[in-house]
C-alpha positions in Angstrom: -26.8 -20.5 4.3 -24.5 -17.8 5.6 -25.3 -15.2 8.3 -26.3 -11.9 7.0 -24.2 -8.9 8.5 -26.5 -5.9 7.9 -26.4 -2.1 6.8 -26.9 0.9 8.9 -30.2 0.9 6.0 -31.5 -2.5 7.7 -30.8 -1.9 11.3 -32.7 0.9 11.2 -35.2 -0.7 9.3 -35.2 -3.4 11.8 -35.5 -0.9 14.6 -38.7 0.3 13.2 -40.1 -3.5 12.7 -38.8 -4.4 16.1 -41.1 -1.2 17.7 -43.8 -1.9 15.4 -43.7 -5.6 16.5 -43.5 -4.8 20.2 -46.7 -2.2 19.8 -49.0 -4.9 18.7 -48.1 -6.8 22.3 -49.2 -3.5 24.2 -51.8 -2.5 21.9 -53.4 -6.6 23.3 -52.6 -6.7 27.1 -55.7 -5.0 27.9 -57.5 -7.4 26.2 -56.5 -10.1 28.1 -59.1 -11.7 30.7 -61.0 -14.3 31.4 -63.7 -14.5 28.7 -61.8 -13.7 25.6 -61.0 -16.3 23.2 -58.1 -16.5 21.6 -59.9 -16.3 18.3 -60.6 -12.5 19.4 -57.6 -11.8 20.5 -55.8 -12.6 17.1 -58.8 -10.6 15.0 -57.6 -7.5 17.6 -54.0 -8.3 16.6 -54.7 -8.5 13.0 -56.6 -5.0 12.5 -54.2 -3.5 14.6 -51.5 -4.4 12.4 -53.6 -4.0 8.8 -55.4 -1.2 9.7 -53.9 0.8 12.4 -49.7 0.3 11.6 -50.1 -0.2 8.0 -47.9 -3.8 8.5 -48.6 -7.4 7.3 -48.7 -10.2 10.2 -46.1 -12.4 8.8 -47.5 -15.8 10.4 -50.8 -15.7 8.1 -50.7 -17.8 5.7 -46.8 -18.6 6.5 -45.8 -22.2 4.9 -42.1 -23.3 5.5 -41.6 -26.9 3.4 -43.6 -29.5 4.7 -45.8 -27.3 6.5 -49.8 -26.1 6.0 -50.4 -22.6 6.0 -50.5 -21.4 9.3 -53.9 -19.8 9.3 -53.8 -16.7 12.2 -52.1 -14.0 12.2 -50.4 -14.4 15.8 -49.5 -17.5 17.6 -51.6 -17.6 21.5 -49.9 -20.5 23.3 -52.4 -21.5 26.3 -50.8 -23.8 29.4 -49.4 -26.3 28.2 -48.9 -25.4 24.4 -45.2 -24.7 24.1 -45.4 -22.5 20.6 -47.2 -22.1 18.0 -50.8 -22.4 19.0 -53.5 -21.4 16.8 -56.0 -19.2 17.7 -59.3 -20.4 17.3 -62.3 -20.7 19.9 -60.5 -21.9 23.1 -61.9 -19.1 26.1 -59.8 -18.0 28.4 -60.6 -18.5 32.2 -58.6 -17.2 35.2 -55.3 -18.9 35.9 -54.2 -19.5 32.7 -51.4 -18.4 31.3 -50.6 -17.5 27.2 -47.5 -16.6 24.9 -48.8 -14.1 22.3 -46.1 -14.6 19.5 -46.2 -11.4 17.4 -44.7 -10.7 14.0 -44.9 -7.7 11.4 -43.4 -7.1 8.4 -43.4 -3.5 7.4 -43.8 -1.6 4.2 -40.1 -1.8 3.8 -40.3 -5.8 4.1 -38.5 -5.7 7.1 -39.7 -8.5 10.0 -40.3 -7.3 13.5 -40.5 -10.3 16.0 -41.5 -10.7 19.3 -43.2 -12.3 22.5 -44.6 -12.3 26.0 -46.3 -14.4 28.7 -49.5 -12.9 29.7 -51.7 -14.1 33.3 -55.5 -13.9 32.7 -56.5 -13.3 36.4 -53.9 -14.7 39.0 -51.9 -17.3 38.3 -50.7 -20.0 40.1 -47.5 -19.8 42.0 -45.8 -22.3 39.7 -47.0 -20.0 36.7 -45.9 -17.4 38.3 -42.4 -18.5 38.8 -41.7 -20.5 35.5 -42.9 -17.1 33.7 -40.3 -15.6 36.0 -37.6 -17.7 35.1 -37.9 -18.0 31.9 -37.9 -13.6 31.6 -34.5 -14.2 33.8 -33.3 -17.0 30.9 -34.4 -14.4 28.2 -32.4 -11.5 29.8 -29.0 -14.0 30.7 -28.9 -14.9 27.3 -29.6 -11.5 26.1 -26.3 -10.3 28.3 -24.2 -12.5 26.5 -24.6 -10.9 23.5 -21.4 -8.9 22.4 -18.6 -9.4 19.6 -16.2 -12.4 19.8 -18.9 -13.8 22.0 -20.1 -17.6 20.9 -23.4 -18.6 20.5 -22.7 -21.4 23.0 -22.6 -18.9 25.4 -26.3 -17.7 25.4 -27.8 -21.0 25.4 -25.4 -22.0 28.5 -26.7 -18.8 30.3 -30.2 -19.7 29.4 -29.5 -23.6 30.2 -28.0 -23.3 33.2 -30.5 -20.9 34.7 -33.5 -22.9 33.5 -32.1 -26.4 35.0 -31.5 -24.6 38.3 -35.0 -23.7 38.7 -35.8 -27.5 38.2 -37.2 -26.5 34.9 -36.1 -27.8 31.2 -35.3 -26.4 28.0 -36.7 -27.6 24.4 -34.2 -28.7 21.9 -36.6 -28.8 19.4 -37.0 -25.1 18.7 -34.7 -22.6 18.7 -34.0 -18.5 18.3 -32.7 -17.5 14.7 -31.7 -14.7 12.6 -34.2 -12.1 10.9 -34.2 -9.0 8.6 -36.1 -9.4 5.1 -36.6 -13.2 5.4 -38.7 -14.4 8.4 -36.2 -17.2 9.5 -32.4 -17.4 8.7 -29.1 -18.3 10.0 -28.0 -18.2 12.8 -29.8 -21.2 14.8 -30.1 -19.6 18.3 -29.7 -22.6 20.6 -31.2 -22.3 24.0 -28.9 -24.8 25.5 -25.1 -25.3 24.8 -21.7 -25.2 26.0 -20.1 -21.7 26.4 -16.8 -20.8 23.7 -18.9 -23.1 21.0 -21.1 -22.2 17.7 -21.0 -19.1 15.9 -18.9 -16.5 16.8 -21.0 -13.0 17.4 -20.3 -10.0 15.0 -21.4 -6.5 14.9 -24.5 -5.9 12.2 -26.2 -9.3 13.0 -29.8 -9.4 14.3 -31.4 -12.5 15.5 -34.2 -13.7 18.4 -33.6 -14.7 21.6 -36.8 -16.7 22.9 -36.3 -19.6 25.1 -39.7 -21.7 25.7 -39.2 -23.2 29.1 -41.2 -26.0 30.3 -42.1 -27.0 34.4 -41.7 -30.6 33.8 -39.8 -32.7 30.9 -38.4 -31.2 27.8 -40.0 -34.0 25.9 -42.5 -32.5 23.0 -45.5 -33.5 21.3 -47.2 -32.3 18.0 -50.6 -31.8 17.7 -52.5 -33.0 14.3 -53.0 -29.5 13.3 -49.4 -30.0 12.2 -48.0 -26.8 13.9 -49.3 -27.0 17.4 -46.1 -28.2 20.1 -47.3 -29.3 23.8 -45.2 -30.4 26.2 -45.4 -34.2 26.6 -45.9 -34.6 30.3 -48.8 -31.9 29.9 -46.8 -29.5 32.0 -46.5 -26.0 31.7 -44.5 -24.5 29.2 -43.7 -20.3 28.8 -41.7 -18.6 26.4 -40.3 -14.8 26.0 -38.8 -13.2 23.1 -36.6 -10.5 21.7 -34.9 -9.5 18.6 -31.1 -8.8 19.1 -28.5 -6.7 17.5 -25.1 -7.0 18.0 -23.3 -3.7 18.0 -19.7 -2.7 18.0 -19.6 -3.0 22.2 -22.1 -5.0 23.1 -26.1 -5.4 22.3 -29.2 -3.6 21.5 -32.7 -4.7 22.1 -34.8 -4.1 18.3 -38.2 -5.2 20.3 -38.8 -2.2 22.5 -41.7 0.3 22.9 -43.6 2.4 25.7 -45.2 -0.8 26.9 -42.1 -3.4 27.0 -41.2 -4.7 30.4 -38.1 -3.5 31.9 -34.9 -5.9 31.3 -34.9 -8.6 33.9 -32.6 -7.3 37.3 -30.6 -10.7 37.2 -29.1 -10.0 34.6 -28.7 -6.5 34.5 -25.3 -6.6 36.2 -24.1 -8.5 32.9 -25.3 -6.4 30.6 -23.5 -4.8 27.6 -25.4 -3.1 26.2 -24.9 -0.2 22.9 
């Protein structure tokens, strides 16, 4: 499968998804506390998106080969859940932590897609800090982002950060590119050696969302078939954002009034359009 180069048309459609995508995370922070399930936090999602922004959340019902449908219409990663998690009846209680996985496809059929870590109450200090990180891995990979650059050379930023922190990267999942379809070439390592993979091009968009876990890398699947924990039952976090690569450098698709600011580690990196 080849790497699509898009049009000025699809960037800018893409810039609309990417806002639209990144609005459904702000519209939800407020929500988040201890009480809520994550059941009702994917219903909020879901109207928001249906009702409020006219879009379709592209996880219901989603079914790549050998695959159920996933059944929710956002992923809400708890602890130890690494991606993926379904929402259901699971309540939130103070100290936990949660990846709210977002995507919307708008009328245009353009995918928006997009991440964050969320504390319900305070969290602990190693929360805290592997949240931290992995923001900081986000944002080094991010900086890499320019033409003639490599693909290597985001998942070394990301790898290298990550390991050290003490923390570990999964193999097992991976950014990729987006536009009309959902997932697409390029495979988005977040761990590699720099000058290797891909080489980076002006007109392609893809995520950048590395799920960093507190203990071992090791995964397991749950027998809802889409569920990932971390083997060791350690914490896991995970941030995302949809890239563009432009003629100098990068542009972050994902951003609205609510989107925290780019991490300062890797601001002095940056490249950016």
């Amino acid at each position: 499968m080849s790497i699509t180069i898009n049009t000025l048309d699809d960037i800018e459609g893409m810039r609309i998804a990417g806002r639209l995508g990144s609005e459904v995370l702000d519209y939800i922070t407020p929500f988040v506390k201890p009480g809520v399930t994550t059941g009702e936090l994917d219903r909020l999602c879901h109207e928001y998106m249906v009702n409020v922004q006219g879009t379709v959340p592209a996880p219901l019902d989603y079914a790549p080969p050998g695959y159920t449908p996933f059944p929710k219409s956002v992923c809400t990663s708890v602890n130890d859940v690494i991606c993926h998690g379904i929402p259901g009846d699971k309540v939130l209680k103070s100290g936990d932590v949660v990846n709210i996985d977002v995507t919307v496809i708008t009328k245009d059929g353009y995918h928006g897609d997009n991440s964050r870590m969320f504390f319900v109450g305070q969290p602990s200090i190693l929360a805290k800090r592997l949240s931290d990180i992995t923001y900081e891995c986000m944002w080094l990979g991010i900086a890499k982002v320019k033409p003639g650059a490599r693909l290597g050379d985001i998942g070394h930023a990301i790898q290298q950060h990550a390991e050290k922190a003490g923390f570990s990267v999964v193999r097992e999942f991976c950014g990729h590119g987006i536009g009309k379809v959902f997932h697409s070439e390029p495979q988005v390592l977040h761990y590699g050696r720099p000058g290797t993979g891909e080489e980076l091009v002006p007109g392609m968009i893809f995520t950048i969302e590395p799920m960093i876990n507190a203990g071992r890398r090791e995964i397991r699947e749950m027998p809802d078939g889409w569920t990932i924990k971390t083997k060791d039952r350690s914490l896991s976090a995970q941030w995302e954002h949809m890239i563009l690569v432009t003629e100098t450098g990068y542009e972050v698709l994902t951003v609205s009034e609510g989107t925290p600011a780019p991490a300062a580690i890797a601001v002095a990196d940056a490249v950016p359009a």
